[in-house]
C-alpha positions in Angstrom: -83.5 -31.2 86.2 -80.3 -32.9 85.1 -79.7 -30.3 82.5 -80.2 -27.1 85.2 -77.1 -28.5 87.7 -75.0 -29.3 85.3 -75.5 -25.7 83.4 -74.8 -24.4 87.1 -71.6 -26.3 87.1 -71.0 -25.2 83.9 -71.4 -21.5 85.5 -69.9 -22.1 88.5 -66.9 -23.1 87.1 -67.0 -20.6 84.3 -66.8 -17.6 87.1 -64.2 -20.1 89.2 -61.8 -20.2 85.5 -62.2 -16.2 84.6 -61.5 -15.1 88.4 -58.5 -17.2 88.8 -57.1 -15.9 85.2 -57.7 -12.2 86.5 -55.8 -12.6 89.3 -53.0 -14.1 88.0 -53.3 -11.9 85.8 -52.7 -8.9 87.8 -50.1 -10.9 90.0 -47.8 -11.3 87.1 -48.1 -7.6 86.4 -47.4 -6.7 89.5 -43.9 -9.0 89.7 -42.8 -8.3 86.5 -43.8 -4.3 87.3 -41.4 -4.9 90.3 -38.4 -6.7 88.7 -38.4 -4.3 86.0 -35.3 -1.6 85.5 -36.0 2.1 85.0 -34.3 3.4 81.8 -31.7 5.8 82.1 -33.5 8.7 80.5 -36.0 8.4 83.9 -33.3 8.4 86.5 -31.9 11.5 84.6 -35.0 13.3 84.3 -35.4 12.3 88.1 -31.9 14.2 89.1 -32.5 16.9 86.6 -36.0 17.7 88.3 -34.2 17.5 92.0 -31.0 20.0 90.8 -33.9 22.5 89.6 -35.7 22.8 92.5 -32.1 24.7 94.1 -31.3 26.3 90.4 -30.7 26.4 86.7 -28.4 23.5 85.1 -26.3 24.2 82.0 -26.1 20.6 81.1 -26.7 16.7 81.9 -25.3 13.4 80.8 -25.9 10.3 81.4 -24.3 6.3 80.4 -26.7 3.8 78.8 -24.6 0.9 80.1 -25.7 -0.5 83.6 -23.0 -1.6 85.7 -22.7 -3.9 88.4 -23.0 -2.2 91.9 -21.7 -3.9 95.2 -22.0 -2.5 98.8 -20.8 -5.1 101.1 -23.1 -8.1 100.5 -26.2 -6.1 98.5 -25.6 -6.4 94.6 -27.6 -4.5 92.5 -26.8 -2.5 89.1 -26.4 1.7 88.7 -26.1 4.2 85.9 -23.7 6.8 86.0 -24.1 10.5 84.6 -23.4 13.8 85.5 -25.0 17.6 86.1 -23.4 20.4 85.2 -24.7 24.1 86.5 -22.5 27.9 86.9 -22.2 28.7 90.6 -20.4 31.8 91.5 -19.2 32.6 87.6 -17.4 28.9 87.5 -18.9 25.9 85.7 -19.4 23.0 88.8 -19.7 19.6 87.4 -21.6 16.8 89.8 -21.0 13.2 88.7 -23.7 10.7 90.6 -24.1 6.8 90.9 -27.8 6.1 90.8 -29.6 2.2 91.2 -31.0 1.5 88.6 -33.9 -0.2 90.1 -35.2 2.6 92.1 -33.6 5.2 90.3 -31.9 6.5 94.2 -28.8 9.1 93.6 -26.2 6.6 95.8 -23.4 8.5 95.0 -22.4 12.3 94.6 -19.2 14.0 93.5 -18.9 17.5 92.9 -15.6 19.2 91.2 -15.2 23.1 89.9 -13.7 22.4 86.0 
C-alpha cells in the first residue's frame, strides 16, 4: 500500500512538473512574440499592399537601420522608406516614418520629383 501513494505522488507531481513547464512555456512565447521588432522588409510589404489597393507603384525603398523615435514622452524606434507611383504623367515620391513595433505608417510626405 506504501508503494501505490507514493507512485501517485510520483504521478501527481509528474502532471503538476509537465503542466507548469507548458505554461511557461507558452508565456515566454507570448512575451518574447510581443517584444519582438518586425523587420523592415514586413513594414514595406505592409505599405506596398496599402498603396496598391488605390493603384500601381513604380518603385519602393526602404532603410535597414532603425532609428530612435520620440513623440513627446512615448519613445519607440521607426524605419524610414519611400513609395514611388506616376500620377497624372509625373513621378510622385511618398516618403513615410513607420514604428517598427507595429509596423504603423506615423508619418507621410508626399513631393512631385
Amino acid at each position: 500500500m506504501n508503494n501505490d501513494n507514493q507512485l501517485n505522488y510520483f504521478k501527481g507531481g509528474l502532471a503538476l512538473g509537465m503542466g507548469m513547464g507548458l505554461l511557461g512555456g507558452a508565456a515566454s512565447a507570448l512575451w518574447f512574440k510581443k517584444k519582438q521588432l518586425l523587420s523592415p522588409d514586413d513594414v514595406l510589404l505592409n505599405v506596398k499592399e496599402a498603396f496598391l489597393r488605390e493603384g500601381p507603384i513604380e518603385g519602393s525603398w526602404i532603410n535597414f537601420e532603425k532609428q530612435p523615435l520620440r513623440k513627446f514622452a512615448v519613445h519607440s524606434q521607426g524605419y524610414t522608406g519611400g513609395i514611388t507611383r506616376l500620377e497624372d504623367g509625373q513621378l510622385v515620391t511618398y516618403e513615410f516614418l513607420a514604428d517598427a513595433k507595429t509596423g504603423t505608417v506615423l508619418d507621410i510626405q508626399r513631393s512631385k520629383n
